[in-house]
Each structure stands twice: as structure tokens, then as C-alpha cells.
C-alpha positions as CSV (number, residue, x, y, z in Angstrom):
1,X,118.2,130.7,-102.4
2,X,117.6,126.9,-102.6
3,X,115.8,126.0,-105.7
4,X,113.5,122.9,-105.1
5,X,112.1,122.4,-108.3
6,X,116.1,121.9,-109.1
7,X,116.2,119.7,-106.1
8,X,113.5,117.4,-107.3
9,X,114.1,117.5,-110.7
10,X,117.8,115.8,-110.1
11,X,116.2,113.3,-107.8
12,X,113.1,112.3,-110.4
13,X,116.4,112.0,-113.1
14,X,117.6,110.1,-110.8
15,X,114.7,107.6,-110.3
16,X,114.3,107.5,-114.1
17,X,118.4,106.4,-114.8
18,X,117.2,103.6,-112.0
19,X,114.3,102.4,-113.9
20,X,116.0,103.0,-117.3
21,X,118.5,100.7,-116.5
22,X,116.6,97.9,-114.6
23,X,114.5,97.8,-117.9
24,X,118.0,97.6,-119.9
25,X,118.8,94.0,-117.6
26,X,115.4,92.7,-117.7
27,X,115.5,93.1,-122.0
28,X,118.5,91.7,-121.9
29,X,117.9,88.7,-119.8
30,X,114.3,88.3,-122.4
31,X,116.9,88.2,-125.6
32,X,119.0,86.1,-124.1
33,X,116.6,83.7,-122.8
34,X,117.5,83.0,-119.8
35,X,115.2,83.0,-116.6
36,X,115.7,83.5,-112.9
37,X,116.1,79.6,-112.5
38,X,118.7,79.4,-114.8
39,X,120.6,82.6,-113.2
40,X,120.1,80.4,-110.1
41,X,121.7,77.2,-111.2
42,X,124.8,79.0,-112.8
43,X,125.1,80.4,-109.3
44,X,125.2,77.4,-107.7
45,X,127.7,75.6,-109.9
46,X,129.9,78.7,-109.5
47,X,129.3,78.5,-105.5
48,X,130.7,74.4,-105.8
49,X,133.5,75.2,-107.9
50,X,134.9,78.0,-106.0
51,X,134.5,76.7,-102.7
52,X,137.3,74.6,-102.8
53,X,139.6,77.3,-103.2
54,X,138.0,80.4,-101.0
55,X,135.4,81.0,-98.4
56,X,133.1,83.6,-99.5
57,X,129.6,85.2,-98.6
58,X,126.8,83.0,-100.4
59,X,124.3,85.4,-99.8
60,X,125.5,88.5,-101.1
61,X,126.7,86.6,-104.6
62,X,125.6,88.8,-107.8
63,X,125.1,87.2,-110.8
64,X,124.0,88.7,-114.0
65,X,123.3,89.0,-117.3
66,X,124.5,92.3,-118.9
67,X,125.7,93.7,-122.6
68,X,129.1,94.7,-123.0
69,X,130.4,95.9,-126.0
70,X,133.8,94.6,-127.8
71,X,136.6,95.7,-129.6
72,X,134.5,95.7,-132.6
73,X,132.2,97.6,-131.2
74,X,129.5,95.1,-131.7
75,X,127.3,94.1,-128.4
76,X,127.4,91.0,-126.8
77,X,125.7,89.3,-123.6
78,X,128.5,89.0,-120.8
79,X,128.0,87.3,-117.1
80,X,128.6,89.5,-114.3
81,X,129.7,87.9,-111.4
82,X,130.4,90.0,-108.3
83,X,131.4,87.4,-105.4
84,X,132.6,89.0,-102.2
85,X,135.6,86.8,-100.9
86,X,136.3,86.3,-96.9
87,X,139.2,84.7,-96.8
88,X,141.2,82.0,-99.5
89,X,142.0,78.7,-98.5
90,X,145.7,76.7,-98.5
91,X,145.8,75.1,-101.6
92,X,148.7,72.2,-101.8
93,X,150.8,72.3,-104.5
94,X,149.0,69.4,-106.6
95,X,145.2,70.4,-105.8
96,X,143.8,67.2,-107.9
């Protein structure tokens, strides 16, 4: 017999990991002061210096802000980028 009050239950833990962890990104973007803007201007500089070297997919670029822990098991801010890459470019063998 199909439980639904199982069924539902799984989906509103779901929902609450979501939220849980959206709040856990927008904390850490507060403590490490940085706002949408500046999230927006690192991705841009990333976007110039890349381009010379692959073509990729400007409008599914991630960037974030997220805590990581080292080897010292202390926790430190980290910046997540998740770029998806078409296709790299011929670089000669002296680029500058």
C-alpha cells in the first residue's frame, strides 16, 4: 500500500534541504560582504580573461560565494565558478 503521508513527508524534507541551503549562500555572501554587483563584476572579468583562450556559454556562467572547509578544518569563503566550455581555441606557442 502506498503511504502518502511518507510521500509527502520526503518531498516537504526535500523543500526544506532547498531552503536550508539557499539561506546557507545568502549568510554567506552577508559575512563576506559582497553583493550581487560585485558577484557581477568578478564575472565579467573572469568572462574577458578566459575568452582568449575558450569559447564558452556567457549565459549559463555560475558564480558563487560558498564555505569550504580546509585541511585544518577551519571554514573559509571559496569562489565557485562553474563555466560550461564549447569549444577551446588554438593558442600559438608564445600567446603574449
Amino acid at each position: 500500500m502506498f503511504d502518502f503521508f511518507k510521500f509527502f513527508g520526503k518531498e516537504e524534507s526535500s523543500s526544506k534541504n532547498i531552503a536550508k541551503e539557499r539561506l546557507k549562500l545568502v549568510l554567506i555572501h552577508d559575512r563576506a560582504n559582497v553583493s550581487p554587483k560585485f558577484l557581477d563584476m568578478i564575472k565579467g572579468d573572469i568572462m574577458k580573461v578566459i575568452s582568449d583562450y575558450m569559447e564558452f556559454d556567457s549565459d549559463e556562467i555560475d558564480i558563487r560565494i560558498t564555505r569550504v572547509q580546509n585541511k585544518d578544518s577551519d571554514y573559509t569563503s571559496a569562489l565557485i565558478a562553474n563555466i560550461p566550455i564549447k569549444k577551446m581555441k588554438k593558442i600559438g606557442k608564445n600567446p603574449g
